[in-house]
C-alpha positions in Angstrom: 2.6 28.8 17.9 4.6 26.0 19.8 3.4 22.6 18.7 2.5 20.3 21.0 4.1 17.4 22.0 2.5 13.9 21.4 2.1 12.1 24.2 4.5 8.8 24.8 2.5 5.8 23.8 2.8 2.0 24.0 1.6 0.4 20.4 1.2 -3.8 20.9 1.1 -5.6 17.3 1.3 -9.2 16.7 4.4 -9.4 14.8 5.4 -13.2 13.9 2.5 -15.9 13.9 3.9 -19.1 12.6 3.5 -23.1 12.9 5.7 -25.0 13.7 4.4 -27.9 10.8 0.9 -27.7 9.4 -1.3 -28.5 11.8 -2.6 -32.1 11.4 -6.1 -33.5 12.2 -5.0 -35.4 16.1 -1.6 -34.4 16.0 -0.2 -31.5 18.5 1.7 -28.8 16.8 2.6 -25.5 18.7 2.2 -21.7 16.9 5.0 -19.3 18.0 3.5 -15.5 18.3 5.8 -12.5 18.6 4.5 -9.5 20.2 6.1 -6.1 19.6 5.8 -2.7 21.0 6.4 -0.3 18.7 5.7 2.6 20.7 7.6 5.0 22.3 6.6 4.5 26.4 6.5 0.6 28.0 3.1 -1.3 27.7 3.1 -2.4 31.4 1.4 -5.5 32.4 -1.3 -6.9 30.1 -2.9 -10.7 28.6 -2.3 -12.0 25.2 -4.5 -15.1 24.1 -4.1 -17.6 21.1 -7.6 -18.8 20.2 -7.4 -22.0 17.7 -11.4 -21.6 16.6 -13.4 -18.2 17.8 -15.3 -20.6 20.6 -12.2 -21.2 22.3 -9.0 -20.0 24.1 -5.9 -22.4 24.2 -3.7 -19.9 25.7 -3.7 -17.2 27.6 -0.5 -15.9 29.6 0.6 -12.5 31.4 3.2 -10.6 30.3 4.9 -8.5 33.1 6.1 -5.4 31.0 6.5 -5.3 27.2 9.8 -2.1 27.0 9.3 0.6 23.8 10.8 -0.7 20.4 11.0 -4.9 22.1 9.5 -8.2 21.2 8.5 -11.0 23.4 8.0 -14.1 21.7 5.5 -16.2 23.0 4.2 -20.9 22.1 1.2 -22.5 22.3 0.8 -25.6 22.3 -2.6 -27.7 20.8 -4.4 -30.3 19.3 -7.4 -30.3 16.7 -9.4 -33.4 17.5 -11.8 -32.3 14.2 -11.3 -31.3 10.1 -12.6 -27.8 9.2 -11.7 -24.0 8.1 -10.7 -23.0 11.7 -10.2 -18.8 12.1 -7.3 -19.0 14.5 -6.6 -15.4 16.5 -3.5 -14.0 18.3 -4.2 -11.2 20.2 -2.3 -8.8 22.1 -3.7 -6.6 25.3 -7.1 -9.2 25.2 -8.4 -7.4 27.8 -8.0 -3.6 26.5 -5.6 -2.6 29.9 -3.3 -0.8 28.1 -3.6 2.7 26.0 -1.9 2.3 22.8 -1.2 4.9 20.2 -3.0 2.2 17.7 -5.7 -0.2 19.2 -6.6 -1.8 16.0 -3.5 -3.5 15.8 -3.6 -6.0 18.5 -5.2 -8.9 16.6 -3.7 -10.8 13.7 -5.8 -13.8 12.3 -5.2 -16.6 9.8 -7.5 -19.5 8.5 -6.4 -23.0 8.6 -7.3 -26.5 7.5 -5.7 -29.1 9.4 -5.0 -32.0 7.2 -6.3 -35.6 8.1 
């Protein structure tokens, strides 16, 4: 029997997430996000969004077309005007546009504290 041949899939993961200085209480600092496909077919067009807290979205951007096995590196810029345990979220294809091999991979969160 012949075995069938997987289809050709885009696969977005969020693969660098980093600040660039720990964010301070009033002070802007700006998080760099890569964005990988590591598929084997071109993601297209879809949104990726940087939420600094889960109630809001600081950034939210279009990419045109994402190639198999290449990153696009992507800033936000913010300020936290208040101290607390924030759950900050990159995610990739926020809107679910485009069929990936893996769609549990698109979000990557991290806590932080800003100091004041």
């Amino acid at each position: 029997t012949p075995t069938p041949t997987p289809t050709p899939m885009a696969d977005l993961y969020i693969s660098k997430y980093s600040f660039d200085h720990p964010p301070k209480q009033g002070e802007a600092f700006t998080i760099t996000i890569g964005i990988t496909n590591k598929g084997n077919k071109d993601a297209g067009s879809f949104w990726w969004e940087w939420k600094p807290t889960w109630a809001i979205t600081a950034c939210r951007e279009r990419i045109d077309n994402l190639t198999a096995g290449s990153e696009r590196t992507v800033t936000c810029t913010y300020t936290y005007g208040g101290w607390a345990n924030y759950e900050t979220k990159a995610i990739a294809d926020a809107d679910n546009e485009i069929p990936e091999s893996d769609e549990g991979n698109n979000t990557y969160t991290q806590n932080v504290i800003p100091i004041h």
